[in-house]
C-alpha positions in Angstrom: 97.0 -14.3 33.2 97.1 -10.5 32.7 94.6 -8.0 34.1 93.6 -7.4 30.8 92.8 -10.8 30.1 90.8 -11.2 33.3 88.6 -8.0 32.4 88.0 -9.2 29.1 86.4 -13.0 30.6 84.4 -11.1 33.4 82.9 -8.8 30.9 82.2 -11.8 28.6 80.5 -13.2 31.9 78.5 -10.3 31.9 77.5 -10.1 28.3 76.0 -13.4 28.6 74.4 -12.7 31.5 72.8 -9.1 30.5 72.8 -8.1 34.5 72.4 -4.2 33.8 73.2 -3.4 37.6 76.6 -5.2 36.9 77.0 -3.5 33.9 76.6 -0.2 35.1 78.8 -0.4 37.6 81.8 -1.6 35.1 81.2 2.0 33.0 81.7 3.9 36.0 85.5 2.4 36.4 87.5 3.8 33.5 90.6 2.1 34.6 90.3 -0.5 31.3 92.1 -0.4 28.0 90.9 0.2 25.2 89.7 -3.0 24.0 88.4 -3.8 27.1 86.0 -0.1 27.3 85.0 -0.9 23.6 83.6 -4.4 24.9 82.0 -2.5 27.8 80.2 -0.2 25.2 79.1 -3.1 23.2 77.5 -4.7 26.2 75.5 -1.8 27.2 74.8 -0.8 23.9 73.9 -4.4 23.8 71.3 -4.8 26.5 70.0 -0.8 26.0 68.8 -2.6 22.3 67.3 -5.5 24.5 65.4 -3.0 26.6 64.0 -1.4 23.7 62.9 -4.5 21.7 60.9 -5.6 24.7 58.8 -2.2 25.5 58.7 -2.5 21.8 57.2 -5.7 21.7 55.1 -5.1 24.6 53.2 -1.9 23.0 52.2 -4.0 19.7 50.5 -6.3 22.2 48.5 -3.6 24.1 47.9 -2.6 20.4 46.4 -6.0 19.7 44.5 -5.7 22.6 42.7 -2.4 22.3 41.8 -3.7 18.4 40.5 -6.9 19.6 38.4 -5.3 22.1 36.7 -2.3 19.4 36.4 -6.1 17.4 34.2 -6.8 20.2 32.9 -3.3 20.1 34.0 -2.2 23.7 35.7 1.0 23.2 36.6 1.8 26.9 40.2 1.1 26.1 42.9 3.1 24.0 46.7 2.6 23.2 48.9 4.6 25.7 51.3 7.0 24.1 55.0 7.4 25.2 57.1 10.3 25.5 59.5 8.9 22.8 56.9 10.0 19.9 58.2 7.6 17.6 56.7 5.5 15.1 55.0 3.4 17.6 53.0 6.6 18.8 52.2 7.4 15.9 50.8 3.9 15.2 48.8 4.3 18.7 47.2 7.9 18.1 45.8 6.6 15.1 44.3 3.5 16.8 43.2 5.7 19.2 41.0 8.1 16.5 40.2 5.4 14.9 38.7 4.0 18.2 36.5 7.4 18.7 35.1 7.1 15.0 34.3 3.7 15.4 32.4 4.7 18.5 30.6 7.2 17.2 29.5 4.8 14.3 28.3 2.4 16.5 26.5 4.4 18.6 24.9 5.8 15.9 24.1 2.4 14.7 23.0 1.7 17.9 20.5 4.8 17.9 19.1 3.4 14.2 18.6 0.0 16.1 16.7 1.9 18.6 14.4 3.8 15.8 13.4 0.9 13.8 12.2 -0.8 16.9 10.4 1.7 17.9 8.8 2.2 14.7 8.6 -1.6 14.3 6.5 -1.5 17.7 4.5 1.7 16.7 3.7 -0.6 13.0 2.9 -3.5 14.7 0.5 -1.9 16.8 -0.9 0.4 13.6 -1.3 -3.4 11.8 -3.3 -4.7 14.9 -5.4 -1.6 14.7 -6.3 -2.1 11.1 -6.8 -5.4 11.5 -9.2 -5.0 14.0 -10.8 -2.3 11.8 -11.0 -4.3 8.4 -12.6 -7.2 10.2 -15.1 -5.1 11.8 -15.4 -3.8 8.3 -16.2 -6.9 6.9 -18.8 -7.7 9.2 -20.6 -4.8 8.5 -20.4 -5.4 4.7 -21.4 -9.1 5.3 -24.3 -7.5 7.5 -25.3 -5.1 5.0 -25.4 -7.6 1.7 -27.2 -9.7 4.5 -29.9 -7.2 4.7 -30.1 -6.1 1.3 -30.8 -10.2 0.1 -33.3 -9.9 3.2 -35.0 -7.1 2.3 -35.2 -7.7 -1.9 -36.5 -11.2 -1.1 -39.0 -9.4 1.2 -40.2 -7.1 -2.1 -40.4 -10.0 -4.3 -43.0 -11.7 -2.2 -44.7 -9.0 -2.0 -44.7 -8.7 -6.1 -45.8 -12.4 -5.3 -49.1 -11.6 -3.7 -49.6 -8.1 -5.3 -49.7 -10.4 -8.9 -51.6 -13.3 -7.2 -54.6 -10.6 -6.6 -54.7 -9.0 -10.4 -56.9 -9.9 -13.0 -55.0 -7.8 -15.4 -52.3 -9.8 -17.5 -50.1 -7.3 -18.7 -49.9 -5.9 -15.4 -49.1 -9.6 -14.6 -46.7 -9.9 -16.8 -44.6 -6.4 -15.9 -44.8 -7.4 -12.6 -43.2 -10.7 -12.8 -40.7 -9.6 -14.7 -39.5 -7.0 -12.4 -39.7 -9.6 -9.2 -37.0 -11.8 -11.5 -34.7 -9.0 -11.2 -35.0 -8.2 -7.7 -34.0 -11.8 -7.4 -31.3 -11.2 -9.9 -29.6 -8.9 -7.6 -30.9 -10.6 -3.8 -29.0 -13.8 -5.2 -25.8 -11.5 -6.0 -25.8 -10.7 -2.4 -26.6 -14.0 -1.3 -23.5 -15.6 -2.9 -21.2 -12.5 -1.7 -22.3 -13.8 2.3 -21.9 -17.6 1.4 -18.5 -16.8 -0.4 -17.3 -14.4 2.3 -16.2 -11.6 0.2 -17.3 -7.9 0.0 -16.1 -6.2 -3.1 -16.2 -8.5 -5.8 -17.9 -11.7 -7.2 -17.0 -15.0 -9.1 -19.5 -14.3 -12.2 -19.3 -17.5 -13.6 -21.2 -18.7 -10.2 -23.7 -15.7 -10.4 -24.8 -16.1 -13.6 -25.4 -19.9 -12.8 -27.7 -18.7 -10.3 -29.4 -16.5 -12.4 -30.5 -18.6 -15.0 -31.5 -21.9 -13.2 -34.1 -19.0 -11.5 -35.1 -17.7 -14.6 -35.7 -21.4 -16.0 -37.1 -22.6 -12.8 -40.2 -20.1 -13.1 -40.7 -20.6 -16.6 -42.3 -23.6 -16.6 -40.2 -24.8 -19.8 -37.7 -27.4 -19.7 -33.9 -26.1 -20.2 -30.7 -25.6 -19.2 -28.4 -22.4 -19.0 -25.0 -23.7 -19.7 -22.1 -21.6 -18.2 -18.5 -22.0 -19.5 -15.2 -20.3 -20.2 -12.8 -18.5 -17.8 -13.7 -17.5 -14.3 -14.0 -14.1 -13.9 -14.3 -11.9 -10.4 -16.1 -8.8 -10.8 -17.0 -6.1 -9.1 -20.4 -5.9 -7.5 -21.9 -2.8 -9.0 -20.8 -3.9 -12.3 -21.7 -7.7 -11.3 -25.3 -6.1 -10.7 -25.3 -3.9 -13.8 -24.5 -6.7 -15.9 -26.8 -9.6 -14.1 -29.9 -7.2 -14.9 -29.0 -7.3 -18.6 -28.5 -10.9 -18.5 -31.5 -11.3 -16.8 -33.4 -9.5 -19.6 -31.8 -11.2 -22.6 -32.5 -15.1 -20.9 -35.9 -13.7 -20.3 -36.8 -12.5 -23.5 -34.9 -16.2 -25.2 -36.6 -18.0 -22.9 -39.8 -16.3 -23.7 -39.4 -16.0 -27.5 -37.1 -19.2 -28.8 -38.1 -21.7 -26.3 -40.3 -24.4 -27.1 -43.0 -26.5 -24.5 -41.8 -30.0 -24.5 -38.4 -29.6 -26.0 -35.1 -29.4 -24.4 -34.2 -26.1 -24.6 -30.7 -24.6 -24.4 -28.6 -21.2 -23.8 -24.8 -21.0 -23.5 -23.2 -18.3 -22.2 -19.1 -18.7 -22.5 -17.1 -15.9 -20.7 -13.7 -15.1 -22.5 -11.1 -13.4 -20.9 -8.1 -11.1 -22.7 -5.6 -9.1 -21.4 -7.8 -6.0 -22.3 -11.9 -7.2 -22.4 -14.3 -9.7 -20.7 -15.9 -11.0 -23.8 -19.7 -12.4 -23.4 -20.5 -14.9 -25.8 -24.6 -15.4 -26.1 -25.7 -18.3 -27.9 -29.5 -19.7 -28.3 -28.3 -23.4 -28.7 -30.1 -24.6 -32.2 -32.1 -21.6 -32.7 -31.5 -18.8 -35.3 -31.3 -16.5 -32.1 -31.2 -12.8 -33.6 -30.5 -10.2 -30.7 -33.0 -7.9 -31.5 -35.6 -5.7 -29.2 -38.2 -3.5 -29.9 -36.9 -0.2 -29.5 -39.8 1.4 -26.8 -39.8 -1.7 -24.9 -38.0 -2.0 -21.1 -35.5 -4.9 -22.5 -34.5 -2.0 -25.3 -33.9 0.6 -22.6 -31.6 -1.7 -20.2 -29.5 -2.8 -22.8 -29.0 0.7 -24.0 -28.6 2.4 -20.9 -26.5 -0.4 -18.8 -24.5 -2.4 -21.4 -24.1 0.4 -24.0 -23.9 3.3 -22.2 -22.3 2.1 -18.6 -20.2 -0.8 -19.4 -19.4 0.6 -23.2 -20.0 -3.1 -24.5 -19.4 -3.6 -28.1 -21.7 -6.4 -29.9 -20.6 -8.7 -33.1 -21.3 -12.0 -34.3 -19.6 -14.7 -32.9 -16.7 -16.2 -35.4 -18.2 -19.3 -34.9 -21.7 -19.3 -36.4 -24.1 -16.7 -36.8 -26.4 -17.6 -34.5 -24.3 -16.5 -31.8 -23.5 -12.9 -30.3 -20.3 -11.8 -28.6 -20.8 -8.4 -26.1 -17.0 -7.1 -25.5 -16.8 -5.4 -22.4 -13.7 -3.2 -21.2 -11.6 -5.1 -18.4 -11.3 -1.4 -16.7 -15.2 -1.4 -16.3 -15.8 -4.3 -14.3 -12.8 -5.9 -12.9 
């Protein structure tokens, strides 16, 4: 076998075995042909590409690495840059910023995080706060409608025994009316602490009230009917309105009404988008709304339903012996 031929199997050895130590020494001896160096070259040429592939290789996993963990956000890692600056480098600087920025971002997310909870905590507290002051609010409203209904029920029995000791019917008369209307407005407040509210009032409920009062001291038989939507009102204009009310069942009951019959009023409430329509009806009776201009039932429809809630009267569609009072929503809702 020649010595060329013997080179050639060793270094074949040695390509399969890709010992760089071995290798090496075989470059140092230049004592080969030519084939022989060339195969030499191609073995170390060989094994250098090996070398490469695996630092290669080993970078795109700390790559993976360093994402997976700003994934996670933990950005106490970067990508290590080699001396080589080659593509891979490039890859890793940009990681590396891209690391920082995300950072920043989520510590600036983090800070937001930080904010709202503190002004979550700071809102939480204001709500408790107003809680606390709307229901000690509402106790003092449901105190103070408490007191009122107290103290108007207190005036009207006094009215009581001041008419009990005249001998002067007119005076009588004046005087009894007035008492009706303090319990007009005493029953407004007395359904506003049974209902538990403070601003505004069912009216269909409150004008029940009023007229079973009104019929109950009149010594006639009758009924007040109440129908049509619901309504909730607001108590000054609930009050307003309940006086006038309060005047025209007095003056029907006083006028129309007959001993012995059973007498009748309706009262329908009808809601649009824009008015709270009243409609007034007498029952039977050719009911005319009409009052003597100097008297007091004159004066509180002008001055409450015509000048303060800007009520518009017609005749009903219906028949003629009813009367419809429109009433602007904006008024008294």
């Amino acid at each position: 076998m020649s010595k060329e031929s013997i080179d050639t199997r060793i270094l074949e050895e040695l390509a399969n075995s890709n010992s760089k130590e071995k290798i090496a020494a075989l470059l140092k001896d230049r004592n080969y042909s030519s084939s022989t160096q060339n195969l030499i070259y191609k073995i170390s040429n060989k094994s250098k590409q090996n070398v490469v592939d695996t630092s290669y290789e080993s970078r795109l996993i700390e790559m993976q690495m360093v994402l997976m963990n700003y994934a996670q956000h933990n950005f106490d890692s970067e990508v290590a840059i080699s001396s080589e600056r080659d593509i891979f480098d490039a890859l890793a600087l940009t990681i590396n910023i891209t690391g920082e920025e995300l950072q920043d971002s989520y510590e600036q997310i983090l800070q937001q995080e930080r904010d709202i909870t503190g002004k979550t905590s700071d809102l939480i507290e204001a709500n408790r706060d107003l809680e606390e002051s709307l229901e000690k609010q509402l106790f003092l409203k449901q105190e103070l409608h408490h007191r009122v209904k107290n103290n108007l029920q207190f005036i009207a029995g006094l009215l009581i025994l001041e008419v009990q000791g005249l001998d002067n019917p007119e005076l009588e008369r004046i005087l009894l009316e007035v008492q009706t209307k303090i319990i007009s407005i005493s029953k407004l407040h007395d359904i506003m602490l049974k209902s538990g509210t403070t601003d505004k009032v069912e009216f269909n409920s409150y004008v029940t009230n009023v007229g079973e009062m009104l019929v109950s001291t009149s010594g006639l038989k009758g009924l007040v009917n109440i129908s049509g939507d619901q309504f909730h009102m607001r108590i000054e204009s609930a009050s307003r309105l309940a006086i006038v009310l309060n005047e025209i069942i007095t003056n029907s009951i006083k006028y129309s009404w007959e001993p012995k019959l059973e007498n009748q009023i309706n009262i329908k409430l009808v809601s649009t988008p824009s008015h709270l329509e009243l409609h007034y009806s007498e029952g039977e009776s050719n009911f005319d709304f009409v009052y003597v201009k100097k008297g007091m039932g004159s004066k509180l429809y002008e001055m409450i339903l015509i000048n303060q809630l800007r009520a518009k009267k017609e005749t009903c569609h219906s028949h003629s012996n009813c009367y419809v009072f429109s009433i602007p929503k904006s008024l008294v809702d």
